[in-house]
N, C-alpha and C positions, 0 to 999 in steps of 0.2 A: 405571522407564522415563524415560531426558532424552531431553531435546527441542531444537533450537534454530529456532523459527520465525523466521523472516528477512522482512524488508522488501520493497516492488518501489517501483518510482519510474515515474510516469505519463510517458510520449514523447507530449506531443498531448495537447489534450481539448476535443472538438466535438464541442457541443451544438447536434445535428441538429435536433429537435423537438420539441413538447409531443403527450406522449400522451393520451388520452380519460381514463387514469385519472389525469390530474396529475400524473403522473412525465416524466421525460424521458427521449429517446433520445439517447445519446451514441456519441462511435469514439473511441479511445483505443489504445495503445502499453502493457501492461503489462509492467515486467523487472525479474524477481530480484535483488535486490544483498543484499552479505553482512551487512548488520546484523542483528545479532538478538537475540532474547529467548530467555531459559534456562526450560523447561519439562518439571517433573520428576513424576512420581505415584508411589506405593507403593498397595499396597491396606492398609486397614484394617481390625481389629475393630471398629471404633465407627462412628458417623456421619459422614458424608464433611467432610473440612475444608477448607478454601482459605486459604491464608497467601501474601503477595507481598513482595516486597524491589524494591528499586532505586525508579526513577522512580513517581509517583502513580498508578494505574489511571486515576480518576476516576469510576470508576461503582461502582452497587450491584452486591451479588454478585447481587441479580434481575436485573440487566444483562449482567453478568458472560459473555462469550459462550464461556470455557472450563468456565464449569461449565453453560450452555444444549449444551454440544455434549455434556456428560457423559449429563446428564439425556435430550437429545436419542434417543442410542444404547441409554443405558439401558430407555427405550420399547418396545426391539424388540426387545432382548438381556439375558440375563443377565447382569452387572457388580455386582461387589462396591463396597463402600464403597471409598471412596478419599482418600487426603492427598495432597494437591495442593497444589506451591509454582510461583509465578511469580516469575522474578527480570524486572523489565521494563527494557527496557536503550530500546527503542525507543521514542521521545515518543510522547504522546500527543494525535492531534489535526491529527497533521503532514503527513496526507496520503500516507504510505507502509505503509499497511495493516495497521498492527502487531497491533491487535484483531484483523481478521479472519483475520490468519494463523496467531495464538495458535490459535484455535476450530480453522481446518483442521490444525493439528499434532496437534491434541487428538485430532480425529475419528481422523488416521491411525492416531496412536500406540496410542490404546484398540482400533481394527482392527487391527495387529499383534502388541500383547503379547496381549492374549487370543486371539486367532488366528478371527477372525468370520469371514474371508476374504468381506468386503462388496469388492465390485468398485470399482475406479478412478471407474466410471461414477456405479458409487448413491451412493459417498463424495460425488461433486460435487451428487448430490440434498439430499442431507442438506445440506450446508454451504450451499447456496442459502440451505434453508430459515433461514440463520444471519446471511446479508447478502449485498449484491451482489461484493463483491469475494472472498468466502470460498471460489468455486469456484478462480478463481485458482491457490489455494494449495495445491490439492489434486497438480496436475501440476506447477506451480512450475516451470511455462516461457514464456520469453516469447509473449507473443498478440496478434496483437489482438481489441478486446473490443467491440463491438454490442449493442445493445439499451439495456437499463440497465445495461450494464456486465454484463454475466451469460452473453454470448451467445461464446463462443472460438473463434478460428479458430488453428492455430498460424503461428507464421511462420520465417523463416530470418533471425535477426538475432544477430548473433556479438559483442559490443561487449568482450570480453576485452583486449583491447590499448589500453584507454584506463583511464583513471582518473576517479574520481568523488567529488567534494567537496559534502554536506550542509550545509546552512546552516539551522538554524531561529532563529526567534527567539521572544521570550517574547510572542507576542502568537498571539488567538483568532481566529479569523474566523467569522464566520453564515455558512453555506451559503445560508441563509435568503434574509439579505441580497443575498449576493452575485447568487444564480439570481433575486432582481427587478429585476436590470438586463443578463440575459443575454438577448439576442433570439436563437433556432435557428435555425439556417440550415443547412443542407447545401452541405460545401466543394467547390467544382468538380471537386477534386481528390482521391479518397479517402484519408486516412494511411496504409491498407495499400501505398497505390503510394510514396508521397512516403515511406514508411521504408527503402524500396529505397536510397535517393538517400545519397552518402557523408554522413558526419553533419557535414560543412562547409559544407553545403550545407543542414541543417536551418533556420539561424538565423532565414532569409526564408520558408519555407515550413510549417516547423509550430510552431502556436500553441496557446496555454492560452487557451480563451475567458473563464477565470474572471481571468486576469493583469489585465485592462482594468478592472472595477469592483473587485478588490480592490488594486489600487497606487493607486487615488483615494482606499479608505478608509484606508489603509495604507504611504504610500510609504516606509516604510522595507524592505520586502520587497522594491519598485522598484530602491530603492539597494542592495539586498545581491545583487542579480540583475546591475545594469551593474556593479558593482564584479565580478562575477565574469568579465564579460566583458572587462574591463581588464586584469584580469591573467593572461589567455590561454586562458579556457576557450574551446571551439571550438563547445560548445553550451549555454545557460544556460535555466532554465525553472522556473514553481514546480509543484510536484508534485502532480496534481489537485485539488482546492478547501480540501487545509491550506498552513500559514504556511510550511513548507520548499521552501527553492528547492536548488536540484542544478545544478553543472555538471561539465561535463563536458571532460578534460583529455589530450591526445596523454602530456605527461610529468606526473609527481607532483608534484602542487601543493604551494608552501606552506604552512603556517601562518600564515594572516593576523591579523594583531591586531586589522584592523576587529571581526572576528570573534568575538574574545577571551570578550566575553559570551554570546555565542549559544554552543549544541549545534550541534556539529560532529562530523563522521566521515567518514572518507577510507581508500579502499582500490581496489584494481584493481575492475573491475567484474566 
């Protein structure tokens, strides 16, 4: 069974509140774009394996949220041993979901090749239980997202006719850090309305609350963000709390050389 889990890039991200339990409430713009990881299984005679290529994971296979999604299912259903390779094409770290969409490909794919016929619905139970962004993944349509990011409404946002330029760079950021200098607020204005609004009109109106304490610890993310605005993106923004920034372009961008060093990818949207 291949797989190719793909990317979304965060529109907005307002941090509404601090909940009772320590988490916070956010609204948010999640959309598909076509980056993606190759993700392949066979079954086996022997013990299940996991082998990856391309870019680093960074985590243990006890982290490992495609073989937590294996183990997950396994729970409930009969599944044989399995070889399992990731080729990771998508950073990691970057704020475009790449982990958690690995996991939701995983769950779909093991519910198709074996034929579990678990519903749309339970898939997104399960993948909860894997992170906030993994339900996501499940429909892989644009939403917007409430709660802790977990809660989906769908919406009507068509952004086909533009183009989309990734920019990462070699640099980490603390979430940690970042959320002890976010104050929650609730914007006057909810993002489900203001995404209505042509995207020329985003530039003033929707914001990364995490943009403001991570360009102070980090202003070269700052400069890769106006540099994008310079040379004609119509929307620029970094993509919820990792180092990639995204803009967004009426025609196909160049090649920029600022760029040269950073991970870059460019494709219709």
């Amino acid at each position: 069974m291949l797989v190719f889990p793909n990317a979304k890039i965060n529109i907005g991200l307002n941090i509404t509140e601090k909940r009772p339990d320590g988490f916070h409430n956010l609204e948010s713009v999640f959309y598909p774009i076509n980056l993606s990881d190759i993700l392949e299984f066979v079954t086996s005679e022997k013990k299940i394996n996991f082998t990856n290529s391309g870019l680093q994971i960074g985590v243990s296979d006890n982290d490992n949220l495609v073989l937590k999604a294996y183990y997950l299912l396994k729970k409930d259903f009969k599944l044989p041993e399995l070889n399992i390779h990731l080729h990771k094409i998508i950073p990691f770290g970057a704020g475009l979901g790449g982990g958690s969409s690995d996991a939701a490909f995983m769950l779909k794919a093991l519910n198709q090749y074996f034929e579990l016929n678990i519903s749309e619905y339970k898939l997104q139970f399960y993948a909860q239980k894997l992170g906030s962004d993994c339900p996501f993944f499940i429909t892989n349509k644009p939403v917007f997202a409430e709660g802790t990011g977990n809660i989906f409404t769908n919406i009507d946002l068509d952004l086909s006719s533009y183009y989309i330029l990734l920019v990462k760079p070699n640099i980490h950021i603390s979430t940690k850090d970042a959320f002890s200098e976010i104050k929650p607020k609730k914007p006057k204005i909810s993002l489900k309305e203001i995404i209505k609004l042509p995207v020329k009109q985003w530039r003033e109106l929707i914001k990364n609350n995490f943009e403001e304490p991570v360009f102070k610890m980090h202003p070269e993310i700052k400069n890769i963000k106006e540099t994008l605005y310079n040379r004609g993106a119509v929307y620029a923004q970094m993509s919820g709390t990792g180092s990639t920034v995204y803009g967004i372009f009426e025609k196909k961008p160049e090649n920029f050389k600022e760029f040269e060093n950073y991970f870059t990818f460019q494709d219709k949207l």
